[in-house]
Wavefront OBJ file of the C-alpha trace (Angstrom):
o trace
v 29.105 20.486 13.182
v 31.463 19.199 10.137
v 31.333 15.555 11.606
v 27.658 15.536 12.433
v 27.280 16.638 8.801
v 29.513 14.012 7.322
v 27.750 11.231 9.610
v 24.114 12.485 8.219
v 25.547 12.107 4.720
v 26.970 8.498 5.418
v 23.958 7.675 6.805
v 21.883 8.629 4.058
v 24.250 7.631 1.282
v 23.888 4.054 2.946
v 19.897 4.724 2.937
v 20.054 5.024 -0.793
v 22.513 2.373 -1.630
v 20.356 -0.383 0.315
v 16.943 1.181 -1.570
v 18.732 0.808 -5.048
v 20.314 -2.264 -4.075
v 16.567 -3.476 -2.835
v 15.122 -2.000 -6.190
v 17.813 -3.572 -8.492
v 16.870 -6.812 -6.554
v 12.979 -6.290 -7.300
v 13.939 -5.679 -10.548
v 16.523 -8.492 -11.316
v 14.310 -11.333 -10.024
v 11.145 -10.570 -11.108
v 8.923 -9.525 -8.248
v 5.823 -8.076 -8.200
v 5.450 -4.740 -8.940
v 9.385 -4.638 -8.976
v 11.687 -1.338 -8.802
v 8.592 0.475 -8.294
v 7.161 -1.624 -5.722
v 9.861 -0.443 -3.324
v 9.358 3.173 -4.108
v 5.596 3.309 -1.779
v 7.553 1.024 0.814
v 10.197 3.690 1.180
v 7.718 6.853 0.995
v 5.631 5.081 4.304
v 8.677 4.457 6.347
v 9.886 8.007 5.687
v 6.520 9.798 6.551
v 5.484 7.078 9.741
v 6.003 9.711 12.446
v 3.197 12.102 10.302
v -0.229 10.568 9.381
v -1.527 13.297 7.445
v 2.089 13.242 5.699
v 1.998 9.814 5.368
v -1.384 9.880 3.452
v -0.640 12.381 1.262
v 3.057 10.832 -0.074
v 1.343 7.626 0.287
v -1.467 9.005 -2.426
v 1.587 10.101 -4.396
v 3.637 7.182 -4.565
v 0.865 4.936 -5.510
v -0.388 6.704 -8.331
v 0.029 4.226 -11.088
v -1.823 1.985 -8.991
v -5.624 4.160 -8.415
v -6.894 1.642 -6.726
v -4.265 1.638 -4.303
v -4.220 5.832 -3.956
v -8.148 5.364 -3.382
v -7.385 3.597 -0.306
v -5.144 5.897 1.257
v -8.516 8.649 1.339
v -10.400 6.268 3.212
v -7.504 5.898 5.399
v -7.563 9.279 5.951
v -11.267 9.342 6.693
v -11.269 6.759 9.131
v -11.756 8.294 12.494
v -9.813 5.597 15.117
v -12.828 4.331 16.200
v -14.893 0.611 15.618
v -17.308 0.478 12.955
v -20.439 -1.316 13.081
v -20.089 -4.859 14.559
v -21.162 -6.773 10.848
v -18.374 -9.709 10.894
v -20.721 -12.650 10.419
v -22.262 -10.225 7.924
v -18.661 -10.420 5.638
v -18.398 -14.310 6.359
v -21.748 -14.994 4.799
v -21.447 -12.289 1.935
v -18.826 -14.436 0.015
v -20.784 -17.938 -0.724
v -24.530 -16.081 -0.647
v -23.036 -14.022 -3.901
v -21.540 -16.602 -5.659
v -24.867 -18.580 -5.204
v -26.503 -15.721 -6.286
v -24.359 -15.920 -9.212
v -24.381 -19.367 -10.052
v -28.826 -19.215 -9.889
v -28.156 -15.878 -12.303
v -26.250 -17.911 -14.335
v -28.818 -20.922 -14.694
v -31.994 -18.606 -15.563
v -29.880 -16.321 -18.127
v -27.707 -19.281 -19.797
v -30.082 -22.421 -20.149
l 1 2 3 4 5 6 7 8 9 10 11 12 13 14 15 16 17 18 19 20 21 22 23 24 25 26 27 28 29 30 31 32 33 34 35 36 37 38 39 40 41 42 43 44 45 46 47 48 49 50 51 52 53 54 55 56 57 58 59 60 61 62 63 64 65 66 67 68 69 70 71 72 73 74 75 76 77 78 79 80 81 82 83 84 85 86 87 88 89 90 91 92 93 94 95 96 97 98 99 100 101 102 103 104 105 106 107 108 109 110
């Protein structure tokens, strides 16, 4: 029981010194989001086996980014099955608003 204790405790030691080693890294070379960016990365991988879980830490560890913790409650709305078949309905959407946009722009700037 002693050496399954002191092998958990390794193991997780190791766990954290690769996560502070990962956030120092973030940190140290400038990348996006840095120290913190590692922090949701970490919460997801811990909670994968537990979807509700998941969510819910998920929420949590993106809460400086509400955009972000607004996506994990559709997430957990979504119900595993195929939505509505609307894919040439996204391709168009992009250039039709921006043309939209562009004719706005011409009647309201002249």
């Amino acid at each position: 029981m002693e050496r399954r204790i002191s092998v958990l405790w390794l193991r997780w030691s190791g766990y954290v010194v690769i996560v502070a080693a990962g956030a120092f890294l973030a940190e140290a070379f400038a990348f996006d989001y840095g120290a913190k960016g590692i922090l949701p990365i970490v919460v997801l991988y811990l909670f994968r086996q537990n979807k509700v879980g998941q969510i819910a830490a998920g929420f949590v560890a993106f809460l400086w980014e509400y955009t972000a913790s607004a996506a994990f409650v559709l997430v957990a709305l979504y119900n595993g099955k195929r939505g509505m078949k609307l894919k040439y309905v996204f391709y168009a959407f992009y250039p039709v608003h921006l043309l939209i946009l562009y004719l706005l722009s011409l009647v309201l700037f002249k």
